[in-house]
C-alpha positions in Angstrom: 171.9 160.3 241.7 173.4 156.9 240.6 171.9 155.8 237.3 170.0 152.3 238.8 168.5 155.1 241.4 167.4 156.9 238.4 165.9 153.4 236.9 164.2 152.7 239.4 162.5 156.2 240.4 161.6 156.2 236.7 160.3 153.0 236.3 157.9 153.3 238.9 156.8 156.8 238.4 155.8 156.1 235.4 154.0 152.7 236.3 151.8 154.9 238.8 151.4 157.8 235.9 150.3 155.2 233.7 148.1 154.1 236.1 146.6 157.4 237.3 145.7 158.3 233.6 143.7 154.6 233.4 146.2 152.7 232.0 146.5 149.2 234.0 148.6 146.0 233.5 145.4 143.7 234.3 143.9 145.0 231.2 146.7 146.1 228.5 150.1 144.5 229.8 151.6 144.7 226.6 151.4 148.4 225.9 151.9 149.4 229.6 155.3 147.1 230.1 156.6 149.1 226.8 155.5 152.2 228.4 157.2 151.7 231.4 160.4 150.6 229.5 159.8 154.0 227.8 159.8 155.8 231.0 162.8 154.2 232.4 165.2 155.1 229.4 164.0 158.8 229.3 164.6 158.3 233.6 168.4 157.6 232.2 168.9 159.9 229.6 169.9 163.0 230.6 172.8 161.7 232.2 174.1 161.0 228.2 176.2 163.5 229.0 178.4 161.3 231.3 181.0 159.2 230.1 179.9 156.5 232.5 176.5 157.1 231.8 173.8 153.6 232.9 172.1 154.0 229.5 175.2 153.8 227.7 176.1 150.2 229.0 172.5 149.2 229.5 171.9 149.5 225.6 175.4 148.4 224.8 177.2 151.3 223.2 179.7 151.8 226.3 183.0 152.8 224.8 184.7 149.9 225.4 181.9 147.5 226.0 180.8 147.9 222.2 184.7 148.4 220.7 185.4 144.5 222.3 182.1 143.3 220.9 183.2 144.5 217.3 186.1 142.8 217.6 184.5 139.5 218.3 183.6 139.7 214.7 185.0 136.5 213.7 182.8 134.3 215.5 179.8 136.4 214.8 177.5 136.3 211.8 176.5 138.9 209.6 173.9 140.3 211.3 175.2 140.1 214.4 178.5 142.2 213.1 176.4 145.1 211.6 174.4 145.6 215.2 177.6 145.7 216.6 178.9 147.9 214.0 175.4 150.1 214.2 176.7 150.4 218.4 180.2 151.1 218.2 178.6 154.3 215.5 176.7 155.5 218.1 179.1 154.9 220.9 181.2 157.2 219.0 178.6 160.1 218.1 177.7 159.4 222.4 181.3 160.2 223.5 181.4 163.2 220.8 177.9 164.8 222.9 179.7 164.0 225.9 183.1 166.4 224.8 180.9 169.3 224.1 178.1 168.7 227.0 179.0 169.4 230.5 177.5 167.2 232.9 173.9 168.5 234.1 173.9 171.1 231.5 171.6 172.0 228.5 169.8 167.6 228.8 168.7 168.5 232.6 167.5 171.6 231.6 163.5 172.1 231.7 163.3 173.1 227.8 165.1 170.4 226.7 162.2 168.1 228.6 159.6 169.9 226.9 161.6 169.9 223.6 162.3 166.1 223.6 159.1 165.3 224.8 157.3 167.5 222.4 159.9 165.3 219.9 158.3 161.7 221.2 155.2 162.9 221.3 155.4 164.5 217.3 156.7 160.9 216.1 154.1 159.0 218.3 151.7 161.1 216.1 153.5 160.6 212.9 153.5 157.3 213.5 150.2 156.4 215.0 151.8 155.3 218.4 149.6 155.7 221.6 149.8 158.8 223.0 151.1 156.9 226.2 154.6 156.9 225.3 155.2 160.6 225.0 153.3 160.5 228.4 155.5 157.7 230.5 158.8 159.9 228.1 158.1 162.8 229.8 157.3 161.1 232.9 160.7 159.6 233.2 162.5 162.2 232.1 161.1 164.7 234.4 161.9 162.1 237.1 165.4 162.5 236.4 165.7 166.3 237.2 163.6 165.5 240.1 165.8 163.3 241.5 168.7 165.3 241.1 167.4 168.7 242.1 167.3 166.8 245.4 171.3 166.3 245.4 173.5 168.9 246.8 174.5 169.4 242.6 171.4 170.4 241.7 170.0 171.1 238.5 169.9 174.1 236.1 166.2 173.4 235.4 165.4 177.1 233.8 168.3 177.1 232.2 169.3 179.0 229.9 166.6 182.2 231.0 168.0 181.3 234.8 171.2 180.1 235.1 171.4 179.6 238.8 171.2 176.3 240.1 167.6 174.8 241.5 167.7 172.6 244.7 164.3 170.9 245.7 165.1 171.0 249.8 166.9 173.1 252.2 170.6 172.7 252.3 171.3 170.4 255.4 168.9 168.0 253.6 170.5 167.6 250.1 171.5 164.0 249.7 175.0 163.0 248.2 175.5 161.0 245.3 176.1 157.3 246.0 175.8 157.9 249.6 173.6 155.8 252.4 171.5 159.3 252.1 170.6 158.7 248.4 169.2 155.5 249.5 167.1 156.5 252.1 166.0 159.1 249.4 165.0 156.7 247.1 163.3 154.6 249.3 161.1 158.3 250.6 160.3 158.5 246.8 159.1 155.1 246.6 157.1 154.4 249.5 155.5 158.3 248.8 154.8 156.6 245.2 153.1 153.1 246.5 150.7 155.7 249.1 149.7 157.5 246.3 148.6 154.4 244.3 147.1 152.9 248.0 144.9 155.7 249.0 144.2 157.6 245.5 144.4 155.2 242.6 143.0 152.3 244.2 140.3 153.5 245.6 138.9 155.4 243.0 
């Protein structure tokens, strides 16, 4: 799937996670709009092996996107030149992942969820953060291969002990990416999302 289709899934997957393990925004709006920002990053990181990867430009370090903001230097102060000096750095260690990762390989696999997660969840108690951001992380990442184990692509999810690709439905079913059918997918995710919150969160 596109990578807003992927922010958007994300986002509100993890929004009604958040909410089905008792965090709500009427009470702690704060820590569940960072959560949810959690969630939709993780939603658009596996696809950091693209070179047009959505979380690239959305943070800034696009290749060319943070190359003509270091070159702005002139009218910038120095702060503002070292964060775009700190981007065009890891625009460059970005496109070296993407030369040696192929596209839905080893970052949709199902270990490297568990692995990254495990990750978030190991600094979060390092660092005394709640416990809901490894949550909506793993949340938004999972997402992702969700979404795109619904695409005639697939994913690798048991990769590498089973190589062969994983698709969610039948064949004649598989949506294309960027197609009217990925839309109409997304919108089936959604409104099965907003049911669950209706007639199982709400009413508990």
């Amino acid at each position: 799937m596109l990578g807003r289709s992927h922010a958007i899934f994300g986002a509100a997957a993890t929004a009604v996670a958040l909410m089905d393990v008792g965090l709500f925004p009427q009470y702690r709006v704060g820590l569940f709009v960072v959560s949810c920002g959690i969630g939709t990053l993780a939603a658009l990181l596996p696809d950091i092996d693209s070179p047009n990867a959505t979380i690239k430009t959305t943070l800034g370090v696009g290749r060319q996107q943070s190359w003509r903001e270091l070159q702005r230097w002139q009218r910038k102060n120095l702060f503002e030149v070292a964060f775009d000096a700190v981007q065009w750095f890891v625009a460059r260690i970005l496109d070296i992942i993407h030369q040696f990762l192929p596209h839905r390989g080893p970052t949709h696999w199902g270990i490297t969820l568990l692995g990254l997660t495990g990750l978030v969840w190991l600094l979060g108690y390092w660092f005394g953060w709640p416990w809901y951001y490894a949550f909506a992380f793993g949340v938004g990442y999972t997402s992702h291969l969700l979404a795109d184990g619904v695409t005639i692509a697939g994913v690798r999810f048991l990769a590498p002990f089973y190589r062969k690709t994983i698709r969610l439905l039948p064949r004649r079913w598989l949506v294309r990416t960027g197609s009217w059918q990925e839309f109409m997918m997304l919108t089936l995710f959604l409104a099965l999302l907003l049911a669950y919150y209706w007639f199982i969160i709400r009413l508990r």
